[in-house]
C-alpha positions in Angstrom: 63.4 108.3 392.2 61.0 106.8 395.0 62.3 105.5 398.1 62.1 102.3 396.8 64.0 102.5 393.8 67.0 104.1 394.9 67.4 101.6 397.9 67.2 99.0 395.0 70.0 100.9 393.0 72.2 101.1 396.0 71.7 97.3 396.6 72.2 96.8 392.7 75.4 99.0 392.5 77.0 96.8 395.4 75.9 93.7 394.3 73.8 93.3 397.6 72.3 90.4 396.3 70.5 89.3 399.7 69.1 93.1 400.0 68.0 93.2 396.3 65.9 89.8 396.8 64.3 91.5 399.8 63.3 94.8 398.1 62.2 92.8 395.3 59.7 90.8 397.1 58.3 94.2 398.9 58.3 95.2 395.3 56.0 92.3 393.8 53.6 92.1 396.8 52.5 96.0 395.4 52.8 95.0 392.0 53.0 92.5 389.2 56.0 90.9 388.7 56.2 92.2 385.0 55.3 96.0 386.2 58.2 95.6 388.7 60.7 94.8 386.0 59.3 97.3 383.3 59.1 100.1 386.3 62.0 99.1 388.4 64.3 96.6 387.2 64.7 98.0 383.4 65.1 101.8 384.5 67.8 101.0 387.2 69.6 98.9 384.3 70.0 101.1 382.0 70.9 104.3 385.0 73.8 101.5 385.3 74.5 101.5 382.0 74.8 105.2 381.8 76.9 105.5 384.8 79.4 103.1 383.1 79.3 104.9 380.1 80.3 107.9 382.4 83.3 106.4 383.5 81.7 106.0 387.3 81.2 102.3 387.2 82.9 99.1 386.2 81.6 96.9 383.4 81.9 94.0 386.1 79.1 95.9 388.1 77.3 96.0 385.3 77.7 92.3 384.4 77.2 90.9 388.1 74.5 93.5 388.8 72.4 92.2 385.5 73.5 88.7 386.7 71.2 89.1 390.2 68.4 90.7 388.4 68.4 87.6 385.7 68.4 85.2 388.5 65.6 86.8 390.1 63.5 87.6 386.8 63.8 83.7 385.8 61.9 82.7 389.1 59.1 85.0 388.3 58.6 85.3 384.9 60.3 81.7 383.8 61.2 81.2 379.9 58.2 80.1 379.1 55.8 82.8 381.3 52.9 84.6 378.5 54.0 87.9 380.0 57.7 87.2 378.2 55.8 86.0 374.6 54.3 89.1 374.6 57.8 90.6 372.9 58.5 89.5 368.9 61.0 86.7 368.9 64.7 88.0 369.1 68.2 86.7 369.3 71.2 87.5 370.2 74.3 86.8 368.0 78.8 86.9 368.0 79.0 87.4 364.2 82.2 85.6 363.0 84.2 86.8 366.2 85.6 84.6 368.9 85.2 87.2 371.6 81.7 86.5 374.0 81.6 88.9 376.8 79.8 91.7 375.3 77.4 89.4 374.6 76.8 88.0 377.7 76.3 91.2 379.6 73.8 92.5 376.9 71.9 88.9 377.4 71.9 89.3 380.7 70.3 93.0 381.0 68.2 92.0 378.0 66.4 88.8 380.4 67.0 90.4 383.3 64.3 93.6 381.7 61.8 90.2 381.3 63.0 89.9 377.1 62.9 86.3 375.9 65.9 86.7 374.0 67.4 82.9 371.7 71.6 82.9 372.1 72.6 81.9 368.8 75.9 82.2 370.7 78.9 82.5 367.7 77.9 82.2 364.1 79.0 82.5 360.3 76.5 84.6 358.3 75.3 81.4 356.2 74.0 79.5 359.4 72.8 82.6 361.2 70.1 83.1 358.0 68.9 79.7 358.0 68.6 80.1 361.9 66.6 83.2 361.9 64.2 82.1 359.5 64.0 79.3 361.1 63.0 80.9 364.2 60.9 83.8 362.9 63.2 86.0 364.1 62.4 90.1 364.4 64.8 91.8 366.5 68.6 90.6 366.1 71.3 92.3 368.4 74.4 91.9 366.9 77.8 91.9 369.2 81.5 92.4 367.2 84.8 93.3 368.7 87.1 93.4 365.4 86.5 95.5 362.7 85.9 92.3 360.2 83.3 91.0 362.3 81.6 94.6 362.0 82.2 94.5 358.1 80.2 91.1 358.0 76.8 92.8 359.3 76.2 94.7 355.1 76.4 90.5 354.3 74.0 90.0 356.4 71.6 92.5 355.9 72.2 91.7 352.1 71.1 88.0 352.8 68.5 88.7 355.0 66.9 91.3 352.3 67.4 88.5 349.5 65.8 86.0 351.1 62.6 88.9 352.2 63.4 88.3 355.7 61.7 91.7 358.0 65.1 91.9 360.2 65.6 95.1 362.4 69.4 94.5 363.3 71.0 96.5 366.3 74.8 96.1 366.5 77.3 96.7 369.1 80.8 96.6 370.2 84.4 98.4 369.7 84.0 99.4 365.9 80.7 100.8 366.2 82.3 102.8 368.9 85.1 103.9 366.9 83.4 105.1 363.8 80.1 106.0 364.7 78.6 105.9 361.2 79.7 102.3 361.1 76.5 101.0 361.6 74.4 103.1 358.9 76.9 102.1 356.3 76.8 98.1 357.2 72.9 98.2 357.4 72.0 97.9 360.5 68.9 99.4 361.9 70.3 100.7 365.7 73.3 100.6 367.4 74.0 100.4 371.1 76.9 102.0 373.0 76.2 99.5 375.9 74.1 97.0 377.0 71.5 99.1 378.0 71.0 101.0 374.8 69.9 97.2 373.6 66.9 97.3 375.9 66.1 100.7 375.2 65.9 100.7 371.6 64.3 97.0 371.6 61.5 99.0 373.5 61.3 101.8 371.4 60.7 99.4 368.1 58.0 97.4 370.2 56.5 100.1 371.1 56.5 101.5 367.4 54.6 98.5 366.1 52.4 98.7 368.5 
């Protein structure tokens, strides 16, 4: 890791917000905003992401740290900027489940890594088809706490298939966790083990179609 990027992580891992905006700027005046995020930003979200999953972090690190990036990101690459089109259209989705954290922190690392990403926010799976035809949808990240909010991903994958839709679905959250098989038998394409993983594998499909 440059000089530059681990004075980044150490502002990032204390939520240095002032000292993050200033490294960021040095950052973009070598670079393109969207190279900064896919070089810098991205990699030193998912080395948090790991370091939680390690035990060394807190998950409020993680969800303030993604929180400054966002902020920052949205100023230089706004929802609307070409270099964030350049993605297929994905949402983000609380499947029958009232519980909306995990989903926030895995929006916020997705827009803070420059991803356009639609909140669908919480949804049954009946609406949630309409919606992603609707929308054109590609990429869905799926986040369950409860077991029967996990269960309801094979409906969905069963709707989406009847109705032709190209879906890749990546789940996360407690069950998957649990039983790690979970997600292979309920259809899913991927599954995450934290926020990070989302950006990761979103990547790695993108980057297959390519």
């Amino acid at each position: 890791m440059d000089k530059l990027a681990l004075e980044f992580y150490e502002a990032l891992a204390l939520l240095d917000r002032p000292r993050v905006e200033a490294l960021f700027q040095q950052a973009i005046s070598q670079k393109v905003p969207m190279q900064v995020v896919e070089e810098l930003i991205t990699p030193l979200l998912i080395r948090l992401g790991d370091e939680w999953s390690a035990g060394k972090i807190a998950l409020s690190q993680i969800y303030m740290a993604s929180r400054i990036c966002e902020d920052i990101v949205e100023r230089v690459l706004p929802a609307m900027a070409v270099e964030r089109k350049a993605y297929p259209p994905m949402a983000i989705v609380v499947l029958n489940d009232y519980h909306t954290l995990g989903k926030r922190i895995v929006l916020s690392v997705m827009q803070a890594s420059g991803f356009d990403v639609l909140d669908y926010g919480r949804m049954d799976v009946d609406a949630l088809v309409g919606r992603i035809l609707a929308d054109g949808v590609k990429y869905l990240l799926v986040s369950v706490l409860m077991l029967p909010a996990a269960l309801k991903v094979k409906t969905l994958r069963a709707a989406l298939d009847a109705r032709g839709a190209q879906v890749r679905i990546v789940v996360g959250g407690a069950p998957f966790l649990f039983d790690s098989e979970l997600w292979r038998e309920v259809g899913a394409d991927a599954m995450g083990c934290n926020a990070a993983d989302a950006v990761t594998i979103v990547q790695r499909w993108r980057e297959e179609a390519a």
